[in-house]
Legacy VTK file of the C-alpha trace (Angstrom):
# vtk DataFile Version 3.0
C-alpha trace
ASCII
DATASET POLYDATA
POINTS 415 float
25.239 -16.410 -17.176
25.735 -18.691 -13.969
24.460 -22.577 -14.495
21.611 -21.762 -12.075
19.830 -19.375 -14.343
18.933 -23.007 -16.953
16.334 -23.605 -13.817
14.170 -20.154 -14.486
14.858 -19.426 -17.632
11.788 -20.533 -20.308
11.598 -19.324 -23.873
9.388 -16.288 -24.373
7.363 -18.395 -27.578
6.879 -21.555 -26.754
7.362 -21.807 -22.953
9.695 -24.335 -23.300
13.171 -25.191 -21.285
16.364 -23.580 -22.808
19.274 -25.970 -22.962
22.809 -25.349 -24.271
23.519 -26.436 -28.037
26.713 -27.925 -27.317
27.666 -28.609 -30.684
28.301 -24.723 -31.286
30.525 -22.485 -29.937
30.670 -22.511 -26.086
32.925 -20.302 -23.978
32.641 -21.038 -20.303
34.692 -19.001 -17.432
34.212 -21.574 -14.455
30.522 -22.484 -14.179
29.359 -19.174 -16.005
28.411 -19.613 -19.768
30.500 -16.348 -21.704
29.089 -17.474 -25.154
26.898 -19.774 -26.805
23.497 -20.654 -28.354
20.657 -21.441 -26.098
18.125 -23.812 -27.810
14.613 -24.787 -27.053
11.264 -26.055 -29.293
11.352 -23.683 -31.856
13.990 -20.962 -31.222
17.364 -20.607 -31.125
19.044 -17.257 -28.961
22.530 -16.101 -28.576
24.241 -15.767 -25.086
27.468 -13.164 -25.828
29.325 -11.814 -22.705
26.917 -14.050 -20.393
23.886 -12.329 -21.637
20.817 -14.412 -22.804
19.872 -12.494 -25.973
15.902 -13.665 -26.147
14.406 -11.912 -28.250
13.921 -12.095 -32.426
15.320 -8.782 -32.889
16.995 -8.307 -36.800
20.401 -8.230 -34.561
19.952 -11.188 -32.523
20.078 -13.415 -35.990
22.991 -11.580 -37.117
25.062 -12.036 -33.678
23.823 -15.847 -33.866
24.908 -16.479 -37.509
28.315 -14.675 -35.943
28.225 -17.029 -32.777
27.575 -20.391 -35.410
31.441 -19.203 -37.430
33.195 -18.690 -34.014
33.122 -15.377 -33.783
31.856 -14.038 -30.483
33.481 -10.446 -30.665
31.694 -9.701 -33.931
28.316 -10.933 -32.328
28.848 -8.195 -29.851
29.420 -5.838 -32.052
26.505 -6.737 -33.705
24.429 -6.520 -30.699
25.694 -2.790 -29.864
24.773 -2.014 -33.550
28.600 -0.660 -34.135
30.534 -1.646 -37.205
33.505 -0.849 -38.716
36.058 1.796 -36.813
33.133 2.097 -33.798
33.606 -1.459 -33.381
36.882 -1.617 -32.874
37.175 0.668 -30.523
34.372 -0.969 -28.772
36.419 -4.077 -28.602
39.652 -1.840 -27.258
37.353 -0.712 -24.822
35.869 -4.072 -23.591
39.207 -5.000 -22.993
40.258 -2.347 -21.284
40.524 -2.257 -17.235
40.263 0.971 -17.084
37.514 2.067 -19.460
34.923 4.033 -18.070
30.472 3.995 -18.286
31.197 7.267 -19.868
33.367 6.215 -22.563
31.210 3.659 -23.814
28.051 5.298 -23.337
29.735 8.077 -25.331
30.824 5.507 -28.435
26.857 4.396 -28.044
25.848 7.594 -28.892
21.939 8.851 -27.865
20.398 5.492 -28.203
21.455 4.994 -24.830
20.504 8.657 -23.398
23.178 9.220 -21.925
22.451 12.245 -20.036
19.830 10.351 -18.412
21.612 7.606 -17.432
25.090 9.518 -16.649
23.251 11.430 -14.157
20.525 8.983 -12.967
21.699 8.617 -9.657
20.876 12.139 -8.410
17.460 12.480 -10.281
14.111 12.481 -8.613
12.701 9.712 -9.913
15.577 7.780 -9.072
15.435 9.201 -5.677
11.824 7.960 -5.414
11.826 4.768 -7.051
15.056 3.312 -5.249
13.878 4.606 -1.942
10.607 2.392 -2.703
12.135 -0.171 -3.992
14.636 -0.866 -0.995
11.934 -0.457 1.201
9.618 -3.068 -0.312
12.291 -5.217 -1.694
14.072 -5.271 1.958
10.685 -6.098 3.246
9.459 -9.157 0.935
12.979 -10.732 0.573
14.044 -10.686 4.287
13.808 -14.406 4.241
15.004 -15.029 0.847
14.440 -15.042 -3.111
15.360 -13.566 -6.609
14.672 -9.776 -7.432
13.994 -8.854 -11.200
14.480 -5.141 -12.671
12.455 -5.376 -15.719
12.684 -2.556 -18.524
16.098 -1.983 -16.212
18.070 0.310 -18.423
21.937 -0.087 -17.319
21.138 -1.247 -14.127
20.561 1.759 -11.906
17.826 0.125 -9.842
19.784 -3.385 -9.950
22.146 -2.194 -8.238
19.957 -0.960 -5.357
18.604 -4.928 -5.165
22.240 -6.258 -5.405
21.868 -7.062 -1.548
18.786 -7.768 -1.109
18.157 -10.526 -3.640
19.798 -13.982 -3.250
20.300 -15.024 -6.326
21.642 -12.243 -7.442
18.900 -10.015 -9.298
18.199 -9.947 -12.278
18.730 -7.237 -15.023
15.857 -7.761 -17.653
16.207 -5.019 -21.141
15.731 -4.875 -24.810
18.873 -3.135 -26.048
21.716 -5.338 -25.295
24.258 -2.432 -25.091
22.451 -1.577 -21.969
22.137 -4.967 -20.205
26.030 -4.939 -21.269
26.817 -1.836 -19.584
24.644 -2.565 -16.270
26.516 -5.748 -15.872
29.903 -4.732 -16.513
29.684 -1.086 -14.576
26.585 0.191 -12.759
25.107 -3.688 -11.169
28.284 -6.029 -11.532
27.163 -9.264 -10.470
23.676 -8.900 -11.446
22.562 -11.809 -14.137
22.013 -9.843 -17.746
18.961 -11.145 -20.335
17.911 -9.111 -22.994
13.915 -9.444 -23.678
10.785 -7.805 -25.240
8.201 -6.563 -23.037
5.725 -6.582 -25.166
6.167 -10.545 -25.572
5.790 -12.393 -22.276
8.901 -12.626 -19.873
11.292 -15.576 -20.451
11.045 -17.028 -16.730
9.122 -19.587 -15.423
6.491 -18.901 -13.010
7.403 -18.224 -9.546
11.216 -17.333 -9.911
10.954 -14.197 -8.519
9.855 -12.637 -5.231
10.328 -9.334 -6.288
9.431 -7.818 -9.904
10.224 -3.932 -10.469
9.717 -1.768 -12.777
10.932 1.773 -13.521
9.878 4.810 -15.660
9.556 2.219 -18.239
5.594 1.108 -17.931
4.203 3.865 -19.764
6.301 3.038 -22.832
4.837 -0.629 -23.092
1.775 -0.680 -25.265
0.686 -4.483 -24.294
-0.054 -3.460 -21.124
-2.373 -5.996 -19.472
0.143 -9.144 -21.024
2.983 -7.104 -18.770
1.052 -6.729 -15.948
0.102 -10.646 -16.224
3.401 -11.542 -16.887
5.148 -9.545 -13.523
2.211 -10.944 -11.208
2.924 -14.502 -12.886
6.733 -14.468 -13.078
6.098 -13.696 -9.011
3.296 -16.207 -8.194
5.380 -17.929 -5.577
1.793 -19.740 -3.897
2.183 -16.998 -1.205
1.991 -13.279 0.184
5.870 -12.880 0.282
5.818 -10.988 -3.607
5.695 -7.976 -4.502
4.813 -6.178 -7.896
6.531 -2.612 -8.051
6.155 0.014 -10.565
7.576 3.534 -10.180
7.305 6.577 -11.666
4.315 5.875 -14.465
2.697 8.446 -16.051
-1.094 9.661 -15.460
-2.919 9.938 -18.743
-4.826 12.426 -16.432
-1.717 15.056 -17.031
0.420 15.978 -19.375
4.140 14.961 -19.178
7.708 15.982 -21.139
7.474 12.135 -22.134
4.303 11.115 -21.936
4.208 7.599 -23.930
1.353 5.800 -23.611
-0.099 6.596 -19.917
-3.430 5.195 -18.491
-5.319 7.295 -15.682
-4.716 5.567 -12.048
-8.203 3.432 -12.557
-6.728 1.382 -15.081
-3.634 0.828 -13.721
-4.850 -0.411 -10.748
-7.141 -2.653 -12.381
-4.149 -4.178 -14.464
-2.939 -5.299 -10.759
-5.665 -6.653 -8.972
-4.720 -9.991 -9.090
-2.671 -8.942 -5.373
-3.942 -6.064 -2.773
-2.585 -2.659 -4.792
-2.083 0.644 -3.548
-0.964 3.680 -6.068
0.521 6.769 -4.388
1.488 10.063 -5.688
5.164 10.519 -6.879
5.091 13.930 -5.508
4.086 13.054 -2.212
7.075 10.393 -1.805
9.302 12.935 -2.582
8.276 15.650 0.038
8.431 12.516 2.307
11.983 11.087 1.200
13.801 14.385 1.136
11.883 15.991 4.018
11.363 13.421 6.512
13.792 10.982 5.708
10.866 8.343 5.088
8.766 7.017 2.591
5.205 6.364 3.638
3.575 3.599 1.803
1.041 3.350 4.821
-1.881 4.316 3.035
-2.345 4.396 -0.679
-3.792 7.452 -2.291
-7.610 7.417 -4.009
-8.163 7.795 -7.990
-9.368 11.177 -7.011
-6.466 12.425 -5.051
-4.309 10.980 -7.724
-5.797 13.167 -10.300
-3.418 16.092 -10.547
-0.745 14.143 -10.614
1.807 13.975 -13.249
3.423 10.224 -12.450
2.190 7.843 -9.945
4.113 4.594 -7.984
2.026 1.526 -8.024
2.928 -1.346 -5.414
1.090 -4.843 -5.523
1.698 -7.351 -2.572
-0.185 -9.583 -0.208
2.332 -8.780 2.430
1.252 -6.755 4.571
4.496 -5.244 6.024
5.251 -3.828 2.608
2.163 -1.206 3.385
3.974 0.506 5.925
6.257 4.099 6.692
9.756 3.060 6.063
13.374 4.781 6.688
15.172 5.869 4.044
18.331 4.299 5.193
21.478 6.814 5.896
24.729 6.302 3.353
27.479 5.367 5.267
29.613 2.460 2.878
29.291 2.833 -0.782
28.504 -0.307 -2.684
31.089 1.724 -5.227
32.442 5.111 -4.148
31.071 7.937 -2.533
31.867 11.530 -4.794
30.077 14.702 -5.988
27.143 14.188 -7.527
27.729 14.569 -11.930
25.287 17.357 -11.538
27.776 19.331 -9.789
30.801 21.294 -11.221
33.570 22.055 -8.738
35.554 25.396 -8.876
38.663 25.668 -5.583
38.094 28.677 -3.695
41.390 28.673 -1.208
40.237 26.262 1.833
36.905 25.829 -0.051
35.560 24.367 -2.952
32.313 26.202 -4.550
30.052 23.429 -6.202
27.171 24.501 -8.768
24.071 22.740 -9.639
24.571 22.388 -13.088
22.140 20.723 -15.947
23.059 18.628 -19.162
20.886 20.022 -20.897
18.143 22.780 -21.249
15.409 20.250 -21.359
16.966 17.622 -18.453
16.742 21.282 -16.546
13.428 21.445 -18.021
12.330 18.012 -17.207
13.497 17.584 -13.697
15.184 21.126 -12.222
12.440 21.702 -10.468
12.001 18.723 -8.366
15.526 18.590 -8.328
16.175 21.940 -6.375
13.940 20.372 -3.935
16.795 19.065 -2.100
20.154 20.197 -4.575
21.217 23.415 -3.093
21.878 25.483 -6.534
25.403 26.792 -4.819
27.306 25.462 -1.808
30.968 25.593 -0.405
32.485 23.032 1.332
36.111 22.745 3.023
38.719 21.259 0.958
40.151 19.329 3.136
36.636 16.730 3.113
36.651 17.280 -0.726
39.822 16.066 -0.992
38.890 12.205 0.728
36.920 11.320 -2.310
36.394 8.948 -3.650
35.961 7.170 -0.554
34.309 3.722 0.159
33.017 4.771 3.491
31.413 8.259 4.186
34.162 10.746 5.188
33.687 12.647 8.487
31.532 15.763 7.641
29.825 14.719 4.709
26.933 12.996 5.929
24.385 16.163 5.196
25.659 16.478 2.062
25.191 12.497 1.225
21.582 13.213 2.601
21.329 15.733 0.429
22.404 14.186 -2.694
24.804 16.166 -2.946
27.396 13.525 -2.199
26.056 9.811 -3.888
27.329 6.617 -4.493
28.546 5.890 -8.079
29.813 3.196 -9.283
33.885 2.686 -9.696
34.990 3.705 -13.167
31.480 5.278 -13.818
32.781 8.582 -15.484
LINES 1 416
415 0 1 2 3 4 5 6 7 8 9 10 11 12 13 14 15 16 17 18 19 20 21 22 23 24 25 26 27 28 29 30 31 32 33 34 35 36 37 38 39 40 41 42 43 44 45 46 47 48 49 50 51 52 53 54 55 56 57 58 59 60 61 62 63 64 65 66 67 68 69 70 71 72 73 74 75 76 77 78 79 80 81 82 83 84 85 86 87 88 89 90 91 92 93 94 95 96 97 98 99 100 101 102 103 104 105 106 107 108 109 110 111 112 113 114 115 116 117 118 119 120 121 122 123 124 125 126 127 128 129 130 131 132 133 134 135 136 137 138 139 140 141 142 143 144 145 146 147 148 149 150 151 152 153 154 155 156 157 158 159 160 161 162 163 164 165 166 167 168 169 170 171 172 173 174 175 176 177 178 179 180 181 182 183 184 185 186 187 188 189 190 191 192 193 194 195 196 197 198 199 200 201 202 203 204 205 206 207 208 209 210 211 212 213 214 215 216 217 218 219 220 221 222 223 224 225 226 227 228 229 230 231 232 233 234 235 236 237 238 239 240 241 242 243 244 245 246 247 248 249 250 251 252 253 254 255 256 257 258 259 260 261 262 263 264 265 266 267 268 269 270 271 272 273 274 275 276 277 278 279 280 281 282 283 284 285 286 287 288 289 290 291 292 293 294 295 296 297 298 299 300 301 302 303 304 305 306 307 308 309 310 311 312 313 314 315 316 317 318 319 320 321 322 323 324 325 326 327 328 329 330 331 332 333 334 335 336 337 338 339 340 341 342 343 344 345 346 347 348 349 350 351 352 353 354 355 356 357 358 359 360 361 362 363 364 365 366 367 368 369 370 371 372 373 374 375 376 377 378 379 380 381 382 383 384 385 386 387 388 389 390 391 392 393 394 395 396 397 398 399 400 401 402 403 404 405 406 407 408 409 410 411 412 413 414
């Protein structure tokens, strides 16, 4: 947690300024705050491994009472929810250069899904929501300000704001192990906080230009406090915001996950504080994959919406945002370009043979079919450009295949 973040950061209760209780524990690493207690009016949160815990979570008193006898490692622990031998090995692993996102998210178990988020980044709602999210994000924050990825997982989206936001963006989730594993893995050099949705955001009005959200809306029951709260955490005094939520489901149709959808009236209603257009997941796909674009000229009618299974809502008074955008060509990896973890590999001689390949029956279920929209189910490709990955730039050869998906950018020590 860098010094700067004191200026935006408010507490979720009583609205007040959070200040540093020097007279516990404090752990600094230059001018970024490791560990310590964050105090305000009426609460008081732990910060472990530079994340803001601020929320009143059972765990968040136990890593605090840990924090108050000096013992940041056990506070951790805590905050994964691993005692005992887990633990440990949690803290070999934590202090391990080489440990991998797999490893942990293996120790986390399936609170963390870790099918989903091992093989997020060649998905197709990933492939929709960061293609929107550049595009609008790159638009709104040409001339500066703070991105936030709220409901953010381990960071997948964060990372796609990493250069685009200055500050750095923000990763904004519940379940500390996540926020954890964004910041130390998938978004490094993203600020961390762990908060509720369902209370309102711990930011001060206006310290965002940018506030995304994705695959995540649906699951929030206070619906019309989030809504408030993204429109207010981005009310800057002018049109350079922009509210963005992807891939949320239409109560309209049914879904694998369904949560707690709302038909496209009422989502754009929850929005109309700024100009809103909703558009049809579907739609951006055909566009992204197909044309190499995503069209967020014109948005789509609560009638043409109907059939759809999950829509992409975008609220902004700038006007640029509402426009057909390139989907920008890989060329330097912001970690390393390799196969995508959806592909095995088998050598064939000069060739190696790669196979789509789900993690499951119901991931295949889920999203195979949009999937094979632009995964070829079986390919071979020459050795010899196999063989130059991982690679920070695009090797010679492999720019289909990185159009494709085929060949993505992962993070270093990812899996």
């Amino acid at each position: 947690m860098q010094n700067e973040l004191f200026d935006i950061l408010r507490c979720p209760f009583c609205g007040g300024r959070l200040g540093l209780v020097e007279s516990g524990l404090v752990n600094r690493r230059g001018d970024e705050l490791v560990d310590g207690i964050l105090g305000c009016h009426c609460c008081a949160f732990p910060v472990v491994d530079g994340i803001p815990v601020l929320h009143l979570e059972p765990s968040t008193h136990v890593a605090r009472g840990h924090l108050d006898a000096g013992r940041a490692d056990l506070a951790r622990r805590a905050l994964f929810g691993l005692e005992g031998s887990a633990g440990e090995r949690l803290d070999e692993l934590a202090a391990a250069p080489a440990a991998t996102f797999r490893e942990i998210v293996a120790l986390l178990g399936p609170e963390v899904e870790s099918g989903y988020f091992l093989h997020r980044f060649g998905d197709p709602t990933y492939v929709v929501s960061h293609a929107v999210v550049r595009a609008a994000a790159r638009t709104v924050l040409a001339g500066g300000g703070r991105a936030i990825d709220l409901c953010g997982g381990s960071g997948h989206l964060t990372r796609a704001l990493l250069d685009l936001s200055t500050p750095p963006p923000v990763l904004a989730d519940l379940h500390y192990a996540k926020v954890w594993l964004g910041r130390r893995f998938v978004a490094p050099g993203c600020e961390g906080i762990c908060c509720d949705a369902h209370s309102p955001l711990p930011f001060d009005r206006g310290a965002f230009r940018v506030a995304a959200c994705s695959d995540a809306y649906h699951y929030v029951w206070t619906k019309r406090l989030f809504a408030s709260e993204m429109l207010r955490v981005i009310d800057a005094g002018d049109a350079r915001t922009a509210a963005i939520v992807t891939h949320t489901h239409n109560a309209n149709q049914w879904n694998w996950s369904a949560g707690m959808p709302l038909p496209p009236s009422a989502y754009r209603e929850l929005f109309s504080g700024l100009p809103v257009a909703l558009f049809a997941d579907s739609a951006l796909l055909a566009g992204i994959v197909g044309d190499g674009a995503v069209d967020l000229s014109h948005g789509w009618t609560d009638a043409e919406l109907a059939e759809e299974p999950a829509l992409t809502l975008i609220a902004s008074g700038h006007a640029g945002v509402f426009a057909r955008h390139a989907v920008e060509a890989p060329d330097a990896a912001l970690g390393e370009f390799r196969i995508n973890p959806l592909y095995a590999a088998a050598g064939e001689g000069a060739h190696v043979r790669l196979e789509l390949r789900f993690p499951s029956p119901d991931y295949e279920d889920e999203y195979g079919a949009d999937c094979r929209r632009y995964l070829p189910s079986e390919l071979r490709v020459e050795r010899s450009a196999i063989d130059l990955l991982p690679a920070a730039a695009l090797p010679p050869g492999l720019a289909d295949l990185a159009r494709l998906r085929v060949i993505v950018d992962l993070p270093r020590r990812f899996s």
